[in-house]
SETOR-349591 format. One record per residue: residue number from 0; x negated, y, z of N, C-alpha, C, O in turn; residue in one letter; chain. Coordinates in steps of 0.02 Angstrom, whole numbers, padded with zeros to 5 digits. Layout:
<nodes>
NODE  num  n.xx  n.yy  n.zz  ca.xx  ca.yy  ca.zz  c.xx  c.yy  c.zz  o.xx  o.yy  o.zz  residuo  cadena
NODE  NUM  X  Y  Z  X  Y  Z  X  Y  Z  X  Y  Z  A  A
...
</nodes>
This chain:
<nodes>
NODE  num  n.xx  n.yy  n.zz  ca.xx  ca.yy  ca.zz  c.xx  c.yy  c.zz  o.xx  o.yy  o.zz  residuo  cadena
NODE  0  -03259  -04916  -00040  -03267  -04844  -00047  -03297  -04830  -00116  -03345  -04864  -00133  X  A
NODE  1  -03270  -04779  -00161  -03292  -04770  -00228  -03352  -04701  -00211  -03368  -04663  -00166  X  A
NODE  2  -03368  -04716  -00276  -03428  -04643  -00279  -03410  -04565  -00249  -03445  -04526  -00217  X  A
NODE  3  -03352  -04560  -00268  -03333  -04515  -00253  -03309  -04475  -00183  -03312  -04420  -00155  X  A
NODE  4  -03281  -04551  -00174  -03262  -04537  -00068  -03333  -04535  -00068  -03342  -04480  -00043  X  A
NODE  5  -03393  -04560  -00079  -03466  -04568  -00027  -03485  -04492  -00041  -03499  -04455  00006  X  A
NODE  6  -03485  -04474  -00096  -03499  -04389  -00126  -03488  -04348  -00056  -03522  -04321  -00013  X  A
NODE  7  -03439  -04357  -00067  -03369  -04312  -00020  -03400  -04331  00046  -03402  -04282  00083  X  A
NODE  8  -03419  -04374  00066  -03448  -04383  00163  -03531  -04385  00148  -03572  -04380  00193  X  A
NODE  9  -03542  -04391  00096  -03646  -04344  00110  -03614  -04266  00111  -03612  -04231  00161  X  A
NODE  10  -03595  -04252  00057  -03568  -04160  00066  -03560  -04153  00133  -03604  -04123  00163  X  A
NODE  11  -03513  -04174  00164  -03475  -04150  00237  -03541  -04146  00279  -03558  -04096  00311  X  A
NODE  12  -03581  -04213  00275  -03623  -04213  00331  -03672  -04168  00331  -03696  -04142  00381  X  A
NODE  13  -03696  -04154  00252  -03770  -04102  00238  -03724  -04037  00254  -03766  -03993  00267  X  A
NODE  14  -03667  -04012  00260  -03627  -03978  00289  -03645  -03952  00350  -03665  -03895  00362  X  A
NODE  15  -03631  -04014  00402  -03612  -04014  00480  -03702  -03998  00507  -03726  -03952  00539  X  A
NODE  16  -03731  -04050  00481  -03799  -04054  00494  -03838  -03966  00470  -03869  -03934  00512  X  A
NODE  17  -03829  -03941  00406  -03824  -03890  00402  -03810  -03832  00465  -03853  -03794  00485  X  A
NODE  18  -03755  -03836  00484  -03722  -03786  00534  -03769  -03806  00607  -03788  -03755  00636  X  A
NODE  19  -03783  -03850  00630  -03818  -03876  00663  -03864  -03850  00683  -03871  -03841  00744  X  A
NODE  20  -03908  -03830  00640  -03966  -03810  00659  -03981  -03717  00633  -04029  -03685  00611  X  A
NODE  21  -03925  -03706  00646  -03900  -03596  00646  -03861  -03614  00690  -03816  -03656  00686  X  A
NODE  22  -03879  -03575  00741  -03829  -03570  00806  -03772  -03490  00765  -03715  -03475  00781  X  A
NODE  23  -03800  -03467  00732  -03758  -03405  00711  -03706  -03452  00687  -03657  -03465  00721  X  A
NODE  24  -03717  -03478  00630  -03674  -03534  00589  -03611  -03558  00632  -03551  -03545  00623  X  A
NODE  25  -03649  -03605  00691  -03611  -03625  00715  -03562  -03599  00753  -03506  -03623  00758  X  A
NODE  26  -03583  -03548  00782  -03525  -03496  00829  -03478  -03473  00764  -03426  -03450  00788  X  A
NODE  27  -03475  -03471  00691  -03419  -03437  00660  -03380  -03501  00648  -03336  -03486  00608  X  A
NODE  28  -03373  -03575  00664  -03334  -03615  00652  -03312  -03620  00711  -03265  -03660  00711  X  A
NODE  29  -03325  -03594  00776  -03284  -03610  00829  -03228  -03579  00822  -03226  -03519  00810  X  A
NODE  30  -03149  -03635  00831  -03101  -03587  00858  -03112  -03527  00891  -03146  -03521  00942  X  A
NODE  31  -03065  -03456  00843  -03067  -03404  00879  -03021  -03392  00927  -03021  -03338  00957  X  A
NODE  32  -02971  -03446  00942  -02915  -03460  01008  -02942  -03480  01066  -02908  -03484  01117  X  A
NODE  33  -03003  -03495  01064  -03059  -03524  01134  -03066  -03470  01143  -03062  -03423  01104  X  A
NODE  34  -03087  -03476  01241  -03083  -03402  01257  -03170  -03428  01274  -03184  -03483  01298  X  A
NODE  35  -03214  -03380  01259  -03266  -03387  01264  -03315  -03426  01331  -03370  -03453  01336  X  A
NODE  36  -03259  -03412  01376  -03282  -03430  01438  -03267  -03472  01439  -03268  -03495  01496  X  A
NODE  37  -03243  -03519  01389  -03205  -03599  01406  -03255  -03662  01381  -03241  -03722  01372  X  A
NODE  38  -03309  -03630  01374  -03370  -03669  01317  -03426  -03645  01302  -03435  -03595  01268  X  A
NODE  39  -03473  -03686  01331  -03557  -03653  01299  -03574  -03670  01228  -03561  -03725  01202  X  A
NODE  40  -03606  -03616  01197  -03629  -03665  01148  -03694  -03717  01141  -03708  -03736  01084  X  A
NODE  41  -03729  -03737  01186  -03735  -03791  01215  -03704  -03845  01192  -03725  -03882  01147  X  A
NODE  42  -03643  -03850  01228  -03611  -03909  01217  -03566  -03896  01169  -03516  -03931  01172  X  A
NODE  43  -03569  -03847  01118  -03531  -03848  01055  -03594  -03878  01010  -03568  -03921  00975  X  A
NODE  44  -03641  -03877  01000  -03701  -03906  00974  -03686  -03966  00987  -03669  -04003  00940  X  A
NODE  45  -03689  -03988  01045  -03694  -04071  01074  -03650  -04112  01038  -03669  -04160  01005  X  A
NODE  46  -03565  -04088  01046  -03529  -04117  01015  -03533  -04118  00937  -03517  -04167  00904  X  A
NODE  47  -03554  -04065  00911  -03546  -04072  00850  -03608  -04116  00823  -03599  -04142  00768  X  A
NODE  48  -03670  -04127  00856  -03713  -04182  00841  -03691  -04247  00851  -03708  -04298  00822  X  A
NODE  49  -03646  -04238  00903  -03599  -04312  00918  -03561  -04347  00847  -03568  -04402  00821  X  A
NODE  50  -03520  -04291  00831  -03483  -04294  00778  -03511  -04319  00714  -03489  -04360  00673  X  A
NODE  51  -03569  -04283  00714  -03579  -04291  00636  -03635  -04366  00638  -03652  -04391  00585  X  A
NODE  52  -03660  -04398  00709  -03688  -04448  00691  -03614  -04509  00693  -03625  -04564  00668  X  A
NODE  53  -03561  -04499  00714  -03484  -04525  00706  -03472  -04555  00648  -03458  -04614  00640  X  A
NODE  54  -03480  -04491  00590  -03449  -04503  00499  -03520  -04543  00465  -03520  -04547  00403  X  A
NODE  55  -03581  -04574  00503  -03618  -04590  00450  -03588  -04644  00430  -03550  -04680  00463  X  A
NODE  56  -03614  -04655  00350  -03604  -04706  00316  -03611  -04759  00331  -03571  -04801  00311  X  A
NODE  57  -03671  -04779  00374  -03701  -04859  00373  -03652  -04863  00466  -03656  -04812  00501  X  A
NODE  58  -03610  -04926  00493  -03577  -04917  00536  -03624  -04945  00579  -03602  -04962  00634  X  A
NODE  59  -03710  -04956  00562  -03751  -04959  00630  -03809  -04905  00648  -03857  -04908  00687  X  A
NODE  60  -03787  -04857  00603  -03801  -04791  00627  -03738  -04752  00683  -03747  -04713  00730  X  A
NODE  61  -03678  -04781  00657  -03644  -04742  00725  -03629  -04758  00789  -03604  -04813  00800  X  A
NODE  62  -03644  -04708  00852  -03637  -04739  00909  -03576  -04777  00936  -03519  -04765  00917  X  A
NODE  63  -03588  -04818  00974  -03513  -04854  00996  -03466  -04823  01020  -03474  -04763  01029  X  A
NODE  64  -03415  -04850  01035  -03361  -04798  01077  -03391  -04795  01162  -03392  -04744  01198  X  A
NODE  65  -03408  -04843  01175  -03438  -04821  01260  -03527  -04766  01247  -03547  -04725  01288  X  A
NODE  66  -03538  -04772  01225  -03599  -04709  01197  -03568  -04646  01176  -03590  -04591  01192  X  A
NODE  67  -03517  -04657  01141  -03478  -04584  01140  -03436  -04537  01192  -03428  -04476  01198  X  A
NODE  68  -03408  -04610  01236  -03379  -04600  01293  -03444  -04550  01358  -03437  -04496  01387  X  A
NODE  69  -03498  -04596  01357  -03547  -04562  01387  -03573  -04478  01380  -03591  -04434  01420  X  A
NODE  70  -03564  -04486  01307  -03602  -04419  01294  -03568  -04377  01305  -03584  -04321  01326  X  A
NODE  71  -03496  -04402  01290  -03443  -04348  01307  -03416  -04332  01368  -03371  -04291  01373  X  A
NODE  72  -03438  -04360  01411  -03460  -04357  01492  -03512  -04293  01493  -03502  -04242  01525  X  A
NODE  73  -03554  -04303  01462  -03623  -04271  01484  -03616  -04186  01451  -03648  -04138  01472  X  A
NODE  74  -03565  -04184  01393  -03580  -04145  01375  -03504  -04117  01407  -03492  -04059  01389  X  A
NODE  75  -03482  -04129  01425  -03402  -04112  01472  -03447  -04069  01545  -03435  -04014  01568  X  A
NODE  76  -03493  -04111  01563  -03530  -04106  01631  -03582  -04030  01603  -03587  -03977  01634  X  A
NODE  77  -03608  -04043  01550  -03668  -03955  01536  -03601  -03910  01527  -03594  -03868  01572  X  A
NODE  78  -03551  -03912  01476  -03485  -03866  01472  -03471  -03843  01538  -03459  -03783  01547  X  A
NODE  79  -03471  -03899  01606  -03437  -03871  01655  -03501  -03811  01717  -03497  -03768  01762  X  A
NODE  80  -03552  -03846  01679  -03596  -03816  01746  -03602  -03740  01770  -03610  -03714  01825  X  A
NODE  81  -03594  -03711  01695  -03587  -03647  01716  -03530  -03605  01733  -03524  -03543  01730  X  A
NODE  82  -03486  -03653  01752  -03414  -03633  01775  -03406  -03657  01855  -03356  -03649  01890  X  A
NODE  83  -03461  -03683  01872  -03475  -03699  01952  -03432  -03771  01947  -03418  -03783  02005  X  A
NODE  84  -03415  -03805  01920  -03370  -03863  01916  -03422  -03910  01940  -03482  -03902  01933  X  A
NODE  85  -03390  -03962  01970  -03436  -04017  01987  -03415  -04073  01940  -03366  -04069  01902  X  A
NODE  86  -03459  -04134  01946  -03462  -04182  01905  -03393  -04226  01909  -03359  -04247  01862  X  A
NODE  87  -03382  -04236  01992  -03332  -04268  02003  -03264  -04261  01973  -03227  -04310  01964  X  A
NODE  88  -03245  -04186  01955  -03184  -04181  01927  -03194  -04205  01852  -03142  -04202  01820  X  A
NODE  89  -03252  -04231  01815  -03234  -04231  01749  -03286  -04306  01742  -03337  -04309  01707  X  A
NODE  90  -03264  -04350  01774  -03279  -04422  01761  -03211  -04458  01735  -03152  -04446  01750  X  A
NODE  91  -03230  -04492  01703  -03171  -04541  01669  -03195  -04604  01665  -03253  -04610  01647  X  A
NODE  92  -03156  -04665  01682  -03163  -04735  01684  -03177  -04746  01599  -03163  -04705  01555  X  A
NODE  93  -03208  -04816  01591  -03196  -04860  01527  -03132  -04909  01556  -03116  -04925  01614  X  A
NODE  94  -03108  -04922  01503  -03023  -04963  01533  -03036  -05025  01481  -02996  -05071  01477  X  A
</nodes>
């Protein structure tokens, strides 16, 4: 990776991390094709903390794929709660 790709992924992340912490922020990057009721922002926070610990640089800062798998369970499971959904419909195996 040259100087320039690393430039380019600190930018993105002081970016994401940025948006992160303004919930105003973050509600103007949500798709405006989501229908509001389809997503808390809750778990638009969650994921996007997911995400942005994903692109770090050092690859033992990022979580594994079964840690991502998890979270994305958990944050599938806060998305659903206020839609009366139970847990059971939104479990997924590791294969």
């Amino acid at each position: 990776m040259n100087m320039a790709e690393i430039l380019n992924k600190l930018s993105f992340m002081f970016q994401v991390r940025h948006i992160l912490n303004d919930r105003k922020k973050l509600r103007k990057v949500i798709d405006p094709e989501l229908s509001r009721s389809s997503y808390t922002l809750e778990s638009i926070a969650m994921f996007a903390n997911l995400a942005s610990r994903c692109i770090r640089i050092q690859s033992s800062e990022r979580p594994s794929m079964a840690e991502c798998v998890q979270e994305l369970q958990t944050i599938i499971y806060t998305n659903a709660k206020p839609m009366g959904m139970g847990m059971g419909m939104m479990t997924f195996k590791m294969v």
